[in-house]
C-alpha positions as CSV (number, residue, x, y, z in Angstrom):
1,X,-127.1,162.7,66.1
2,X,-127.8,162.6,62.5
3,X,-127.0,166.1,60.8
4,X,-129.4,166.6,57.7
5,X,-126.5,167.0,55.6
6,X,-125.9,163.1,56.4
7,X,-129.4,162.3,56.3
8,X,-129.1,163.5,51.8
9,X,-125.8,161.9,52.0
10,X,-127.2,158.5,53.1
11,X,-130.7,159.0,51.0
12,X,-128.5,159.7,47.9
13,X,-126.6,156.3,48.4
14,X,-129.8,154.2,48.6
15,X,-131.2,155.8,45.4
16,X,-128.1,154.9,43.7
17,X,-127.4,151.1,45.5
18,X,-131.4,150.5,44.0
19,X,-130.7,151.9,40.4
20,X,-130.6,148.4,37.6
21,X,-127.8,148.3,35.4
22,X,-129.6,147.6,32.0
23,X,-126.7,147.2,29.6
24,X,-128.2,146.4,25.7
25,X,-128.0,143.1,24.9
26,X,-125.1,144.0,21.8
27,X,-122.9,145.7,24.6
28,X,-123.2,142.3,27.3
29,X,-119.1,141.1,26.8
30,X,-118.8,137.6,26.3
31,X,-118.0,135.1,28.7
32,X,-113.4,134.5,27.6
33,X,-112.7,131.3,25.3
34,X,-111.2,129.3,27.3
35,X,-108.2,127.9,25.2
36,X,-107.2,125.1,27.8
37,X,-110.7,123.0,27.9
38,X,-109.5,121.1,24.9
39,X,-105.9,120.4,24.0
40,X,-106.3,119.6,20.9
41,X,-107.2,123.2,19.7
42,X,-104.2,123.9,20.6
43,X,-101.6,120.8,19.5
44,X,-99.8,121.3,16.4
45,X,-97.7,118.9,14.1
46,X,-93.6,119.2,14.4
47,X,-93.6,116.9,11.6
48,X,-92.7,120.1,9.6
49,X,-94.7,119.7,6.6
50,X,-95.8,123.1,6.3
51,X,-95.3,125.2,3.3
52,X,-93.3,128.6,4.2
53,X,-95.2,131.6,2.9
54,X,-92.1,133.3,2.3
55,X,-89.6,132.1,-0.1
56,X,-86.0,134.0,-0.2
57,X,-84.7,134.5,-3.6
58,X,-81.1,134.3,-4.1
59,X,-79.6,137.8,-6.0
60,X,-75.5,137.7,-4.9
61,X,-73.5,134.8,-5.1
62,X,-69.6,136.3,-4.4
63,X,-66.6,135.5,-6.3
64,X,-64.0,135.1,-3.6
65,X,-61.9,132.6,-1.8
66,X,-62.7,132.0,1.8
67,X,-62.4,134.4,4.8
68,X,-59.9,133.4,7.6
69,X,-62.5,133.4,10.2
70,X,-64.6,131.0,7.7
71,X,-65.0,127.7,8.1
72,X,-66.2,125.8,4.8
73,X,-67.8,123.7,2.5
74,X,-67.0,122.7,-0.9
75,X,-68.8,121.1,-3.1
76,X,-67.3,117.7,-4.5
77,X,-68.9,118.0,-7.4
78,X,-69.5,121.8,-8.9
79,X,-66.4,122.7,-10.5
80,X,-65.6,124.8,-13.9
81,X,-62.0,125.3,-15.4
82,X,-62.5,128.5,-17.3
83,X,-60.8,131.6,-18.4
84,X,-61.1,134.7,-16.4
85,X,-59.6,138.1,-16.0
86,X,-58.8,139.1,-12.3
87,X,-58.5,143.4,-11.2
88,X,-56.6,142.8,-8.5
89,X,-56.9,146.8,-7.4
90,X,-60.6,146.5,-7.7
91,X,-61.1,143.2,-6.6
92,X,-63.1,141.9,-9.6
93,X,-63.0,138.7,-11.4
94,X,-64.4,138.4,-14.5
95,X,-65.2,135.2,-17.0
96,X,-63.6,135.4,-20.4
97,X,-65.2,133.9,-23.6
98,X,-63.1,130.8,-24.2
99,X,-63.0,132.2,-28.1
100,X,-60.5,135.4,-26.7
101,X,-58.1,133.3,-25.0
102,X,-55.7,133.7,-27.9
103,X,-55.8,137.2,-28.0
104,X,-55.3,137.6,-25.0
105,X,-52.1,135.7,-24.3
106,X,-49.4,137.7,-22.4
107,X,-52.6,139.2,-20.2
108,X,-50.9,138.7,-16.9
109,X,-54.4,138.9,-15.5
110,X,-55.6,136.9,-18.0
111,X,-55.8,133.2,-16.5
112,X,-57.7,129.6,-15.9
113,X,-59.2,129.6,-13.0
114,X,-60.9,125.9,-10.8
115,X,-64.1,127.5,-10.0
116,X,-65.3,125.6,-6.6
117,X,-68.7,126.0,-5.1
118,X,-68.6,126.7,-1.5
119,X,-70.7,127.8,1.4
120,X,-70.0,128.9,5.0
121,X,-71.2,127.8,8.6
122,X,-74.2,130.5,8.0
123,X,-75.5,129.0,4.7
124,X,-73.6,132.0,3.0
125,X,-72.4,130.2,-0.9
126,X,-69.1,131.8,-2.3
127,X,-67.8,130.8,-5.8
128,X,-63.8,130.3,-5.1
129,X,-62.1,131.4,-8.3
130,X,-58.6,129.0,-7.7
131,X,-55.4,129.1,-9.0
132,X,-54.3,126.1,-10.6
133,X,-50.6,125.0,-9.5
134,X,-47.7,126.1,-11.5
135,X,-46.1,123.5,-13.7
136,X,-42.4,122.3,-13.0
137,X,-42.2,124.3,-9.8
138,X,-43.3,123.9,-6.2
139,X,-46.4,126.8,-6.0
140,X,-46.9,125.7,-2.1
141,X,-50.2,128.3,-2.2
142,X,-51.3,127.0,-5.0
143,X,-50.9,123.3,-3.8
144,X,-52.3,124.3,0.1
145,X,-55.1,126.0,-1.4
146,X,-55.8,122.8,-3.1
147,X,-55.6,120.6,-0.1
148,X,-57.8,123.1,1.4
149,X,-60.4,122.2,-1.0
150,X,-60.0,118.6,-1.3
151,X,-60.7,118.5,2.7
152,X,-63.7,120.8,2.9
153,X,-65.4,118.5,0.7
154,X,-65.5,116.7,3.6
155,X,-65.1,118.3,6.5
156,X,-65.6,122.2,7.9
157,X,-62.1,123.8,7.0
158,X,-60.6,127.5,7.9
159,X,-58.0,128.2,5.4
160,X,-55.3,131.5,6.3
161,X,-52.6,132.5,4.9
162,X,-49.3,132.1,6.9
163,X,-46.5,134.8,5.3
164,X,-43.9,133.0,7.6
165,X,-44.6,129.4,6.1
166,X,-44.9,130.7,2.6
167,X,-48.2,128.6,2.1
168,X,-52.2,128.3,3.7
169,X,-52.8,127.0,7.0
170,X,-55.8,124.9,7.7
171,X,-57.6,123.9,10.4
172,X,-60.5,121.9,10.7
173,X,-63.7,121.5,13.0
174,X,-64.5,118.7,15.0
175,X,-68.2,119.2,14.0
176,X,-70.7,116.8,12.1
177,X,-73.2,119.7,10.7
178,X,-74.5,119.1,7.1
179,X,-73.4,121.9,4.7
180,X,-76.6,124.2,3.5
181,X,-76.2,124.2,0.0
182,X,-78.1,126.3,-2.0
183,X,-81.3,125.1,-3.8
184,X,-80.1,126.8,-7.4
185,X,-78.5,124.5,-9.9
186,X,-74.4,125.8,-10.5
187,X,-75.3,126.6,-13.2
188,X,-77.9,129.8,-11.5
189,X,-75.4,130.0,-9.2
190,X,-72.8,131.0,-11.9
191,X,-75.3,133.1,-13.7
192,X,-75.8,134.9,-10.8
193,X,-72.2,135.4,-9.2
194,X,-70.8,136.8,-12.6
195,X,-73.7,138.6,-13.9
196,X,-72.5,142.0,-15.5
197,X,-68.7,140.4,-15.5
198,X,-68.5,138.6,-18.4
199,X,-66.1,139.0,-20.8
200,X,-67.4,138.2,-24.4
201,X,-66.2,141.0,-26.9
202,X,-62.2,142.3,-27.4
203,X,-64.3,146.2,-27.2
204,X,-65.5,145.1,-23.6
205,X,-64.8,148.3,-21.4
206,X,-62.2,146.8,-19.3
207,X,-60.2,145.1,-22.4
208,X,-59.6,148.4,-23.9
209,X,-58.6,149.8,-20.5
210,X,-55.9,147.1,-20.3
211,X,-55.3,148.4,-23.2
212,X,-54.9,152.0,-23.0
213,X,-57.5,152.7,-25.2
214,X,-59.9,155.0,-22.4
């Protein structure tokens, strides 16, 4: 038996099953794209021709010989014998003016240096400031760190220094990967690794440290 409180109850649901919906036509949401009717809205080319719309810009080139958990590249062709003054206790290498050299003999800091291009597994370039061998003696760092050199031109090579042989061991990767070098010309690449560390004046701040003078 129908209560009249059911009776509103079910005369309130009709009224509201028989109200229209009338959405404006603005607010009607459109039917979804569907992205999978035709491929080729969606193929690309892997031909990769496409510009990059970001370019990195090279700012730090280091002046350092390799890491012992590196494995390397060097370049066979970017190399510069110059003059340069090392600070060991700092850890700074510097490039002398070729025109100071002969003031500056008896520098014990003061020497030529092979500068070698090089860049790691990760497409990191180094500038590796070497030490030419000494002249009528065996210099077995010197010479290793050479041969070190000589094969990375061709091959990945870890270079670390053994104290017990007296001299760099290598080791070298059984991988094919071409070396990442970087798009600046040596040239850049020297600019940038020794900008603010050029020596071009005998007043030059660290000169007349050397020399007692501040």
């Amino acid at each position: 038996m129908k209560t009249a409180e059911n009776s509103k109850k079910e005369q309130s649901t009709l009224e509201m099953s028989s109200i229209e919906v009338c959405l404006p036509e603005n607010d009607i949401p459109a039917p979804a794209v569907d992205f999978f009717s035709d491929l080729e809205n969606l193929r690309v080319s892997s031909n990769g021709t496409e510009e990059p719309i970001v370019e990195t810009v090279l700012t730090h080139v280091p002046v350092r010989k390799p890491s012992r958990e590196w494995f390397f590249r060097i370049h066979p062709q970017h190399v510069l014998e110059t003059l340069v003054l090392e600070l060991k206790d700092e850890g700074d290498t510097l490039l002398v003016d070729r025109s100071l050299r002969e003031a500056l003999v008896g520098e014990k800091c003061v020497d030529v240096r092979l500068i070698r291009l090089g860049v790691n597994r990760q497409g990191t370039p180094f500038l590796w400031p070497m030490r030419k061998p000494a002249e009528g003696r065996k210099d077995a760092w010197a010479l290793t760190a050479v041969d070190a050199a000589r094969e990375a031109e061709s091959r990945w090579t870890r270079v670390q220094a053994d104290m017990s042989l007296g001299a760099y061991r290598l080791a070298v990767a059984k991988v094919d990967d071409v070396p990442r070098w970087p798009k600046e010309s040596f040239n850049d690449l020297l600019r940038i690794g020794f900008k603010g560390a050029v020596v071009d004046s005998l007043d030059h701040p660290v000169l007349k440290k050397l020399r007692g003078e501040v």
